[in-house]
PQR file of N, CA, C, O and H, with PARSE charges and radii, in Angstrom:
ATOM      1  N   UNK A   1      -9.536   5.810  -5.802 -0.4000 1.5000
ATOM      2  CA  UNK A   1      -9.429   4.938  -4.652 -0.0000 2.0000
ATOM      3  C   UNK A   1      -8.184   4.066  -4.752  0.5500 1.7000
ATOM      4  O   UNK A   1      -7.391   3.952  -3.817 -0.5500 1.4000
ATOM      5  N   UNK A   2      -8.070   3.547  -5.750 -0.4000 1.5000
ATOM      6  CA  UNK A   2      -6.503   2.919  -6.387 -0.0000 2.0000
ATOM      7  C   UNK A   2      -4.963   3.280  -6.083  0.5500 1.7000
ATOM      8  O   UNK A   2      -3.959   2.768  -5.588 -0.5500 1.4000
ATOM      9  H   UNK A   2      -8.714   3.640  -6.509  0.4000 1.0000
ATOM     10  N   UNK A   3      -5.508   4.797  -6.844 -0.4000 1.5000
ATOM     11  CA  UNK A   3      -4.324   5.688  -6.460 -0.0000 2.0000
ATOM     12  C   UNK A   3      -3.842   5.751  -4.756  0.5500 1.7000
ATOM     13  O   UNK A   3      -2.824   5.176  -4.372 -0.5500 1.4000
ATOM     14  H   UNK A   3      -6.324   5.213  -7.247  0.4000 1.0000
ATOM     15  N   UNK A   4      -4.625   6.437  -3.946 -0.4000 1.5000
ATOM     16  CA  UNK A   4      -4.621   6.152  -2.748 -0.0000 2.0000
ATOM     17  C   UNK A   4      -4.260   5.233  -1.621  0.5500 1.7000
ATOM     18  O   UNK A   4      -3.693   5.546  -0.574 -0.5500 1.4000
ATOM     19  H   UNK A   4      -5.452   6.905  -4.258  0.4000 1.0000
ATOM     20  N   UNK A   5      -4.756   3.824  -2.069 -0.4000 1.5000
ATOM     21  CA  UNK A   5      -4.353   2.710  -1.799 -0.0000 2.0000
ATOM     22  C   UNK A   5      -2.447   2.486  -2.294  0.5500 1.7000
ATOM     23  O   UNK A   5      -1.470   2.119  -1.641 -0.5500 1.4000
ATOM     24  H   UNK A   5      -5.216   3.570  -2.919  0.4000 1.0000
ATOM     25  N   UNK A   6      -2.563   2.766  -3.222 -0.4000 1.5000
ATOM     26  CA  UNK A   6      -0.940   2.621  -3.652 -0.0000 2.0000
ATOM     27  C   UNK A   6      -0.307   3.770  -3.268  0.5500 1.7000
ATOM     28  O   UNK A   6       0.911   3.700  -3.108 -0.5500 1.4000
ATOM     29  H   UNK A   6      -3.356   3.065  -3.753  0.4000 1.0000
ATOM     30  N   UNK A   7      -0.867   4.822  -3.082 -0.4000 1.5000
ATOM     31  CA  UNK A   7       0.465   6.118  -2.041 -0.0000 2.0000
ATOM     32  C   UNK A   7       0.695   5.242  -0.777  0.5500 1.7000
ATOM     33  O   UNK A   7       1.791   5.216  -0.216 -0.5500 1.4000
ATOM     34  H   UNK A   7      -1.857   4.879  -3.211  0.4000 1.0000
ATOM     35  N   UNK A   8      -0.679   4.326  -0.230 -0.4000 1.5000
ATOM     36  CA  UNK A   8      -0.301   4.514   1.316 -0.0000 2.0000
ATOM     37  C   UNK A   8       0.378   3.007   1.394  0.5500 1.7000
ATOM     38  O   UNK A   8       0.719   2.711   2.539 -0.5500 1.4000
ATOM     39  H   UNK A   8      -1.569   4.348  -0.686  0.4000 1.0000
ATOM     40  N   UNK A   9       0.659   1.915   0.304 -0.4000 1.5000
ATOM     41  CA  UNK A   9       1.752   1.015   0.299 -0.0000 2.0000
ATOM     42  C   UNK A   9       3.009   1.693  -0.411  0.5500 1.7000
ATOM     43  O   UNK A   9       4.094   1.200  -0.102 -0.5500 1.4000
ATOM     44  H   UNK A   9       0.382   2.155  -0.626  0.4000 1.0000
ATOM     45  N   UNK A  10       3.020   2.726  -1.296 -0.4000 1.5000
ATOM     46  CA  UNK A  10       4.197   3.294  -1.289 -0.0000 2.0000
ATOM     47  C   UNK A  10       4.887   3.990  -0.070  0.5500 1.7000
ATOM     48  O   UNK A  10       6.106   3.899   0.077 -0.5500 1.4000
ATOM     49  H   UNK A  10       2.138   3.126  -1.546  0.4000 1.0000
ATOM     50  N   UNK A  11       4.132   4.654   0.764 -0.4000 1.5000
ATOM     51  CA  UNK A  11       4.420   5.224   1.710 -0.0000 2.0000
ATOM     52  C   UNK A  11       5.354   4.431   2.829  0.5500 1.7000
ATOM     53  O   UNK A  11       6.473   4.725   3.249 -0.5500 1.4000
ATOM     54  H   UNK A  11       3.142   4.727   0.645  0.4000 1.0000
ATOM     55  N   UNK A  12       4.479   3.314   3.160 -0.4000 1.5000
ATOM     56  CA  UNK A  12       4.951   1.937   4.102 -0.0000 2.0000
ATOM     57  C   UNK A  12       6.455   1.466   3.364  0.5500 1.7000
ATOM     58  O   UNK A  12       7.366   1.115   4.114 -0.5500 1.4000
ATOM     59  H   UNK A  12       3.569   3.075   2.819  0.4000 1.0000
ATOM     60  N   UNK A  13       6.642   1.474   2.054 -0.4000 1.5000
ATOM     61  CA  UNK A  13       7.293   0.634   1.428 -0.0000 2.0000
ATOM     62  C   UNK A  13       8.508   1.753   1.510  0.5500 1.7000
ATOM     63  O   UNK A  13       9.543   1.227   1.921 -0.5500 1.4000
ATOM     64  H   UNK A  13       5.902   1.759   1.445  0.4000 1.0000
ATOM     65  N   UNK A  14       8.629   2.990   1.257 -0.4000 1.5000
ATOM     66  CA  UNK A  14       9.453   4.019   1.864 -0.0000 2.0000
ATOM     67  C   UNK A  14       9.823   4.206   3.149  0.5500 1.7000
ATOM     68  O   UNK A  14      10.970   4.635   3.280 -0.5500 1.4000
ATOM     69  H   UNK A  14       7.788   3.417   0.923  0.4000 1.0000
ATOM     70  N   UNK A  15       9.010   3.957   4.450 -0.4000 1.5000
ATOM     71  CA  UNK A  15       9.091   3.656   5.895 -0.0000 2.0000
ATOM     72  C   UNK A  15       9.946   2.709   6.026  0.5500 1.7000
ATOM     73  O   UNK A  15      11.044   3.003   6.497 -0.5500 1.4000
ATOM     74  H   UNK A  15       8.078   3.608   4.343  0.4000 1.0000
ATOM     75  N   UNK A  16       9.682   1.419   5.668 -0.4000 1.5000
ATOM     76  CA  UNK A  16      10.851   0.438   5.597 -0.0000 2.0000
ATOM     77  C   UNK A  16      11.720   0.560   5.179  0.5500 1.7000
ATOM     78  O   UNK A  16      12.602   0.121   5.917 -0.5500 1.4000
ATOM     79  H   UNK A  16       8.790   1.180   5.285  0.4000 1.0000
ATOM     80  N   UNK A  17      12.098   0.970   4.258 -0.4000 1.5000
ATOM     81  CA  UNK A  17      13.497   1.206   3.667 -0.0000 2.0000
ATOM     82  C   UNK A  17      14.271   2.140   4.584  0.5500 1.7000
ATOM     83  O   UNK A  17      15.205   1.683   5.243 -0.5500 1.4000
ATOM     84  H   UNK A  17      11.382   1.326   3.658  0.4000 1.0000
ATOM     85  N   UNK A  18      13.877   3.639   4.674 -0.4000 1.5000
ATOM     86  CA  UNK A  18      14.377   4.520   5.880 -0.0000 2.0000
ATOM     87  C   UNK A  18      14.706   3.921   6.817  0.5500 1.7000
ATOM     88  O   UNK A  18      15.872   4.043   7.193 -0.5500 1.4000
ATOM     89  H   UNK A  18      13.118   4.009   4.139  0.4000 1.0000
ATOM     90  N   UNK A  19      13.931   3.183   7.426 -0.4000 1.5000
ATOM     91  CA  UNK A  19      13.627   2.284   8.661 -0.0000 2.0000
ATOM     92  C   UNK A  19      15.168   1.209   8.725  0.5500 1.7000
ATOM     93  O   UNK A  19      15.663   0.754   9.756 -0.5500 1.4000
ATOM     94  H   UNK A  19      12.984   3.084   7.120  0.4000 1.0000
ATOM     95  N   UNK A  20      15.601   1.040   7.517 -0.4000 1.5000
ATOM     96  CA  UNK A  20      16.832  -0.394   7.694 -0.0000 2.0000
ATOM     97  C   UNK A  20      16.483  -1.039   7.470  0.5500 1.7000
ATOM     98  O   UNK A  20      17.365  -1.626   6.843 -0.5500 1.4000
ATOM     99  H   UNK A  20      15.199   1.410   6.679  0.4000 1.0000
ATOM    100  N   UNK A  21      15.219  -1.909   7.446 -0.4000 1.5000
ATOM    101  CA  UNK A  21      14.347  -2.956   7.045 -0.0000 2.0000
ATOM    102  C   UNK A  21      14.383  -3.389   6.154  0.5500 1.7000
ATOM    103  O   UNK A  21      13.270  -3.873   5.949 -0.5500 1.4000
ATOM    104  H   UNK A  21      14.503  -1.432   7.956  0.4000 1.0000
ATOM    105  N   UNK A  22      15.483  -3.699   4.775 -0.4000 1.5000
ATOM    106  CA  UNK A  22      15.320  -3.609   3.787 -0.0000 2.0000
ATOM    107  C   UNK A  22      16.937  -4.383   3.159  0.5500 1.7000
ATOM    108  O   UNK A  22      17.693  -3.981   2.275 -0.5500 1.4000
ATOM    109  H   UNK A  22      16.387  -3.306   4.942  0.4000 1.0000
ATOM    110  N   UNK A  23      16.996  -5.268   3.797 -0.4000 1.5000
ATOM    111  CA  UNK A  23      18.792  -6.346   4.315 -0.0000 2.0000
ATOM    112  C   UNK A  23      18.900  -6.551   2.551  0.5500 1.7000
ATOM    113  O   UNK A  23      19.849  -6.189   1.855 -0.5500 1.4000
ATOM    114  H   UNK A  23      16.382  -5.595   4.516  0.4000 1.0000
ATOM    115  N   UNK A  24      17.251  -7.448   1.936 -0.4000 1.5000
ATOM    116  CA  UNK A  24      17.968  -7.557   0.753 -0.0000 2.0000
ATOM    117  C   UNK A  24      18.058  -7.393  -0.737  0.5500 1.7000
ATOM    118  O   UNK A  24      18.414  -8.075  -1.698 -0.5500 1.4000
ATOM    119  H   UNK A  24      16.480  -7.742   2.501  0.4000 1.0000
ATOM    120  N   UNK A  25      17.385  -5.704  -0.417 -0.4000 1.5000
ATOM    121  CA  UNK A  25      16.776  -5.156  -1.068 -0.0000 2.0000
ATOM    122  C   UNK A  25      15.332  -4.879  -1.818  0.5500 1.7000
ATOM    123  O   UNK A  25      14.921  -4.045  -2.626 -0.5500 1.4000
ATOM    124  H   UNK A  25      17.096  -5.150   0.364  0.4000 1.0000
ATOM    125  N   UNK A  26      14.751  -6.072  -1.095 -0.4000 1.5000
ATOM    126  CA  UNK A  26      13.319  -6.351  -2.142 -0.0000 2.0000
ATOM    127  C   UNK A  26      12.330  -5.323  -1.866  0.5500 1.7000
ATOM    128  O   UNK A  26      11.454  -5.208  -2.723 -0.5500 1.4000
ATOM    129  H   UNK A  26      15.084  -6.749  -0.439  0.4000 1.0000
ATOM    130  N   UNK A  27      12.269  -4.450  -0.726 -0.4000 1.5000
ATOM    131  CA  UNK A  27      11.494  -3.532  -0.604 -0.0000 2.0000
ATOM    132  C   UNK A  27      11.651  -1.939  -1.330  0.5500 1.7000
ATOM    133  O   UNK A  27      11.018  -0.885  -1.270 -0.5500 1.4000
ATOM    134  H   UNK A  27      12.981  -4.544  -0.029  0.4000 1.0000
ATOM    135  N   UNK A  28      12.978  -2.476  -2.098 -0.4000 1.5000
ATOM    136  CA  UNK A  28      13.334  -1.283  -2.570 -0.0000 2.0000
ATOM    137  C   UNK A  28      13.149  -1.553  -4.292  0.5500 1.7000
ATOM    138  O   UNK A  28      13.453  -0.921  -5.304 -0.5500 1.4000
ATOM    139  H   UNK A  28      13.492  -3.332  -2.147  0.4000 1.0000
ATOM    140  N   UNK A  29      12.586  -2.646  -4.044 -0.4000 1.5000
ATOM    141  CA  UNK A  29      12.429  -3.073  -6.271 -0.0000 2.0000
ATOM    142  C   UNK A  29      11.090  -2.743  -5.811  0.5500 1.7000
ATOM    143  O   UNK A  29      10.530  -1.774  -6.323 -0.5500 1.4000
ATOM    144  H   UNK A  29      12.339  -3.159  -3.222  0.4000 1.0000
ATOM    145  N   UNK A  30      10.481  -3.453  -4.874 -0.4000 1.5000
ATOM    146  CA  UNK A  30       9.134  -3.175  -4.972 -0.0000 2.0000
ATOM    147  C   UNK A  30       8.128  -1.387  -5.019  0.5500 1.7000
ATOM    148  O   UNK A  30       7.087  -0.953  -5.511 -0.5500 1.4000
ATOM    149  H   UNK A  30      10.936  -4.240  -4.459  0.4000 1.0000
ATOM    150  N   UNK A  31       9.043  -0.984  -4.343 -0.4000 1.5000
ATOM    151  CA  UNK A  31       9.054   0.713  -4.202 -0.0000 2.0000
ATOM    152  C   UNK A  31       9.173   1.529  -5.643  0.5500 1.7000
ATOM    153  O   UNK A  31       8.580   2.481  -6.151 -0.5500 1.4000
ATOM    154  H   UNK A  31       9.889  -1.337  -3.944  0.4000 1.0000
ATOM    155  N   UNK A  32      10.243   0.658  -6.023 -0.4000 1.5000
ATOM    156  CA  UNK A  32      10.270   1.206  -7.730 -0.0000 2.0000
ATOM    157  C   UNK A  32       9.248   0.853  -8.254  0.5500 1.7000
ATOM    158  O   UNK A  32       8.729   1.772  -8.888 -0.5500 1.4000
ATOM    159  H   UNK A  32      10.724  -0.115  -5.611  0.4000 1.0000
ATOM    160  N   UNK A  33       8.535  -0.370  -8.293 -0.4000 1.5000
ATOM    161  CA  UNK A  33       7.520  -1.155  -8.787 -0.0000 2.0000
ATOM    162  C   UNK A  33       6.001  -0.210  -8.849  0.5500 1.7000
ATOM    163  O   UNK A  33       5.197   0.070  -9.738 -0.5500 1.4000
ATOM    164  H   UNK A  33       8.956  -1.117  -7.778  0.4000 1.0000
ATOM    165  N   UNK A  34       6.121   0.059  -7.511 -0.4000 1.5000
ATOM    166  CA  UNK A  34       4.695   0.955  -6.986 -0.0000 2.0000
ATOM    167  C   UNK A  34       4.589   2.335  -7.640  0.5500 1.7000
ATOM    168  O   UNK A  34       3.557   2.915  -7.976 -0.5500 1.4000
ATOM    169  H   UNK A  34       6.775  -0.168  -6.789  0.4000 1.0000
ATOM    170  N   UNK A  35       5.996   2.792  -7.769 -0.4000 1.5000
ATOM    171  CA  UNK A  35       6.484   4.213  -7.897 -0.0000 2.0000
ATOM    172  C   UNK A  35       5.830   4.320  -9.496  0.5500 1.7000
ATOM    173  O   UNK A  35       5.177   5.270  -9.928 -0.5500 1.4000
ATOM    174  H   UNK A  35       6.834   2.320  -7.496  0.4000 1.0000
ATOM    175  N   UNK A  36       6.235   2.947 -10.309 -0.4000 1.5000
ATOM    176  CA  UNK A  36       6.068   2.922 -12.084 -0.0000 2.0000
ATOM    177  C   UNK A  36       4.254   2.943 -11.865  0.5500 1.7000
ATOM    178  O   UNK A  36       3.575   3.923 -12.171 -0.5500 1.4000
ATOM    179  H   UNK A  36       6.766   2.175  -9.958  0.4000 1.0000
ATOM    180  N   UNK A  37       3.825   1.974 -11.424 -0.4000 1.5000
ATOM    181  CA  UNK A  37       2.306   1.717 -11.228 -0.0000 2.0000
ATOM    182  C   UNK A  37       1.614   3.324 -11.231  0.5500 1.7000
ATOM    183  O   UNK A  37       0.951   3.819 -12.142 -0.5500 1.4000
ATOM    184  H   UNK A  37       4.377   1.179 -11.175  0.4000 1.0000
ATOM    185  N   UNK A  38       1.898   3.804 -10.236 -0.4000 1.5000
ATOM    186  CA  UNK A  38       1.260   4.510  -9.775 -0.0000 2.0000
ATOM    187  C   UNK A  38       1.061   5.844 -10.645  0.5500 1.7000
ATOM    188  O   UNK A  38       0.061   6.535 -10.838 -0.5500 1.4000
ATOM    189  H   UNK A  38       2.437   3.402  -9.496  0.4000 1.0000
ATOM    190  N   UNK A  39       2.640   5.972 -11.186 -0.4000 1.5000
ATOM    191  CA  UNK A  39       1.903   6.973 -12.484 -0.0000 2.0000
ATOM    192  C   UNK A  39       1.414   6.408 -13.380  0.5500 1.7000
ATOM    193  O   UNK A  39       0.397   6.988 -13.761 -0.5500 1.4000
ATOM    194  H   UNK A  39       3.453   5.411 -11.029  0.4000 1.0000
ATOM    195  N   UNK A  40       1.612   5.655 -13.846 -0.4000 1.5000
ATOM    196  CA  UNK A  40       0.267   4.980 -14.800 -0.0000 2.0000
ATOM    197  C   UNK A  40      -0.923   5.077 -14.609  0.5500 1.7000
ATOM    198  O   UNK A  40      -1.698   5.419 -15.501 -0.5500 1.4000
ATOM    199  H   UNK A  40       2.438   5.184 -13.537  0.4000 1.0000
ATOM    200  N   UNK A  41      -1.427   4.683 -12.948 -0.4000 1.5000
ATOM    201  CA  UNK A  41      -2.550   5.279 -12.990 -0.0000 2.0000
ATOM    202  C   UNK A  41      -2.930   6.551 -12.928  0.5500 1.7000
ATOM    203  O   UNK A  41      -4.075   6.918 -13.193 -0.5500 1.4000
ATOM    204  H   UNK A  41      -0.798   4.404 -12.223  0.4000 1.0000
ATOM    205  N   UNK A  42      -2.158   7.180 -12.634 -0.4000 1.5000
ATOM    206  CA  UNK A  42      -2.477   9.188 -12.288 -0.0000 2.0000
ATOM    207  C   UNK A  42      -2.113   9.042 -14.062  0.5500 1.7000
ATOM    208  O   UNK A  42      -3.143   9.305 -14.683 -0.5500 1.4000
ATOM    209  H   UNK A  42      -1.228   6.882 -12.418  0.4000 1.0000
ATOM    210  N   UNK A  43      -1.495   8.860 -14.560 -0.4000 1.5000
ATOM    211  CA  UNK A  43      -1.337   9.658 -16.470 -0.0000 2.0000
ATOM    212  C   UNK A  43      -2.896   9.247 -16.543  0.5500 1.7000
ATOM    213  O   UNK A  43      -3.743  10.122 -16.721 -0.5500 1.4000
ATOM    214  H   UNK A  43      -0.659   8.645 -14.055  0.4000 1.0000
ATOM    215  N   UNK A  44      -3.249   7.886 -16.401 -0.4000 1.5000
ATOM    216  CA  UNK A  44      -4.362   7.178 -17.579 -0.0000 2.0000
ATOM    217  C   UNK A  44      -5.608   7.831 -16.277  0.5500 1.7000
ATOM    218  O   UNK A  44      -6.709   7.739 -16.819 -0.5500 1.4000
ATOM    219  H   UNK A  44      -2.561   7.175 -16.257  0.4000 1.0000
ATOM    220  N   UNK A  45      -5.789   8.447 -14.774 -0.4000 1.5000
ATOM    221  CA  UNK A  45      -6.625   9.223 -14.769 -0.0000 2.0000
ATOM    222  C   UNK A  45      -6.961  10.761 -15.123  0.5500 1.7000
ATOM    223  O   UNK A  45      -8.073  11.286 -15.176 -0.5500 1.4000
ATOM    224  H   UNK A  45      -4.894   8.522 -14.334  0.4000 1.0000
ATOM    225  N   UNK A  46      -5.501  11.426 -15.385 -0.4000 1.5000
ATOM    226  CA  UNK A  46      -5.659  12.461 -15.885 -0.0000 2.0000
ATOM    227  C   UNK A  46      -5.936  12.661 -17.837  0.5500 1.7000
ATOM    228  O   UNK A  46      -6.624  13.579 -18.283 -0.5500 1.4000
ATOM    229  H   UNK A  46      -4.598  11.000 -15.342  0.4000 1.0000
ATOM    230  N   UNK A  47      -5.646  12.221 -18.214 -0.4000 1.5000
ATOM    231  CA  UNK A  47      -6.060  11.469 -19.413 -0.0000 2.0000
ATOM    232  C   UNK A  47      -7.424  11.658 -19.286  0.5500 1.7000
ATOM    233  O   UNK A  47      -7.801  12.774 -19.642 -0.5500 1.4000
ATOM    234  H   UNK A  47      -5.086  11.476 -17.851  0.4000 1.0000
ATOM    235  N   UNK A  48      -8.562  10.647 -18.749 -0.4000 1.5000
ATOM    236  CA  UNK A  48      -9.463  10.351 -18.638 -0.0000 2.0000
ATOM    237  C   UNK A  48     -10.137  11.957 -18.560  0.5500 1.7000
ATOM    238  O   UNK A  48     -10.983  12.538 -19.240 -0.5500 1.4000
ATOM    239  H   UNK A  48      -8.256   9.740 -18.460  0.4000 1.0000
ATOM    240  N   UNK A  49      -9.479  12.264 -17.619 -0.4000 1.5000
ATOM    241  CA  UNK A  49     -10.347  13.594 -17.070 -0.0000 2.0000
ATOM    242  C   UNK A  49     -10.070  15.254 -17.866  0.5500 1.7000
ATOM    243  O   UNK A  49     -10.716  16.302 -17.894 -0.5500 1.4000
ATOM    244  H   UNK A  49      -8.791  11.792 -17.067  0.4000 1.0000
ATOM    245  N   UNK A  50      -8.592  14.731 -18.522 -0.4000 1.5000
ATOM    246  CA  UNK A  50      -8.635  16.164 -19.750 -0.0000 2.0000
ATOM    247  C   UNK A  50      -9.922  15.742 -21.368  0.5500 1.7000
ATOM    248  O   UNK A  50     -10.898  16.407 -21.717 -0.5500 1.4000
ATOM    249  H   UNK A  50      -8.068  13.880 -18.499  0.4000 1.0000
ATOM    250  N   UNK A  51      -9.503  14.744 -21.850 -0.4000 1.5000
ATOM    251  CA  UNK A  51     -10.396  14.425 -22.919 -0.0000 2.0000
ATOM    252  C   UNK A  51     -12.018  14.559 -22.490  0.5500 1.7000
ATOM    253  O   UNK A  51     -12.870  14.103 -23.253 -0.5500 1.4000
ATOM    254  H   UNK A  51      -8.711  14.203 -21.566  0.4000 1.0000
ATOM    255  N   UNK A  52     -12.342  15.115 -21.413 -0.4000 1.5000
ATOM    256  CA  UNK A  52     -14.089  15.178 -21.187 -0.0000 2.0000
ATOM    257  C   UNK A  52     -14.815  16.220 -22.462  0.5500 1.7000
ATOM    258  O   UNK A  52     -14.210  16.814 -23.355 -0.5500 1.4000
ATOM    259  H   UNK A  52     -11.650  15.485 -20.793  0.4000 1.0000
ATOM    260  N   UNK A  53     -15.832  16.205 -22.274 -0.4000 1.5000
ATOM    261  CA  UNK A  53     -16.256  17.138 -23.115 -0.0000 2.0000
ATOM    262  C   UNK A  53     -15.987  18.564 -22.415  0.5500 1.7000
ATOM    263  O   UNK A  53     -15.527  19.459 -23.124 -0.5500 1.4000
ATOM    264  H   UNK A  53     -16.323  15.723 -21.548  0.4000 1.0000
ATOM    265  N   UNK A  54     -16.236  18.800 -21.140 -0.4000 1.5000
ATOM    266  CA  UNK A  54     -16.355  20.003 -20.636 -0.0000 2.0000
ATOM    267  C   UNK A  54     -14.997  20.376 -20.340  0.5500 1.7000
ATOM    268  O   UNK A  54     -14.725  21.257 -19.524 -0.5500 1.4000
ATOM    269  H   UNK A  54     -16.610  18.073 -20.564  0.4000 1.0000
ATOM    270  N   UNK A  55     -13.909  19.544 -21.163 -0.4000 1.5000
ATOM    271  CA  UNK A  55     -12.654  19.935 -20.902 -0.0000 2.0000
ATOM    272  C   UNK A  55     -12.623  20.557 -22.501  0.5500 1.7000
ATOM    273  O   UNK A  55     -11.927  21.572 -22.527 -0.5500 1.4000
ATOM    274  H   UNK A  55     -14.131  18.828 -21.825  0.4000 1.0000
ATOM    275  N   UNK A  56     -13.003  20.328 -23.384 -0.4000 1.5000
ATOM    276  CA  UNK A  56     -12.983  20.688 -24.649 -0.0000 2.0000
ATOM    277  C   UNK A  56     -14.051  21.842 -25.229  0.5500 1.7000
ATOM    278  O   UNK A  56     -14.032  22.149 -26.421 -0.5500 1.4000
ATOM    279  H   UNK A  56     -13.568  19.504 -23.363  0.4000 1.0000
ATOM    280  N   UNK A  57     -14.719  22.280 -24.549 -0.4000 1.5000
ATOM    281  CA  UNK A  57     -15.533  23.503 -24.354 -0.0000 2.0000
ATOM    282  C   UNK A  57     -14.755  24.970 -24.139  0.5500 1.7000
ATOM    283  O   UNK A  57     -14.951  26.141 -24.462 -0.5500 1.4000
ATOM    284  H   UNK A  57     -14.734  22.030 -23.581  0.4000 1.0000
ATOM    285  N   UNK A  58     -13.767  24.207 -23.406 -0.4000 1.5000
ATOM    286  CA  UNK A  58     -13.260  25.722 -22.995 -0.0000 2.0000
ATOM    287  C   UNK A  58     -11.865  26.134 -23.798  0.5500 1.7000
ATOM    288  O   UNK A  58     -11.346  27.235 -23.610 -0.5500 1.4000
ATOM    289  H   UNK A  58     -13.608  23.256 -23.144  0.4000 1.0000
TER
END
């Protein structure tokens, strides 16, 4: 649900920038910002979801 939430402010935060919206740059640190976040959470959920047991069965 996390993940999701942060594609669709990354998404916006990419719209603006395209858009011109973006005079003094802060939407574009923040974009990097979201961009770092966001694999962190996709590594530390895929992580989560290789170490299962029924990932180690097979």
């Amino acid at each position: 649900m996390q993940i999701a939430a942060l594609h669709g402010l990354l998404d916006f935060a990419i719209s603006e920038c395209l858009g011109g919206n973006d005079a003094d740059g802060t939407v574009l640190e923040g974009t990097v910002v979201l961009t770092r976040h966001i694999r962190r959470k996709f590594r530390h959920l895929t992580n989560a979801l290789l170490s299962g047991d029924a990932v180690k069965r097979d």
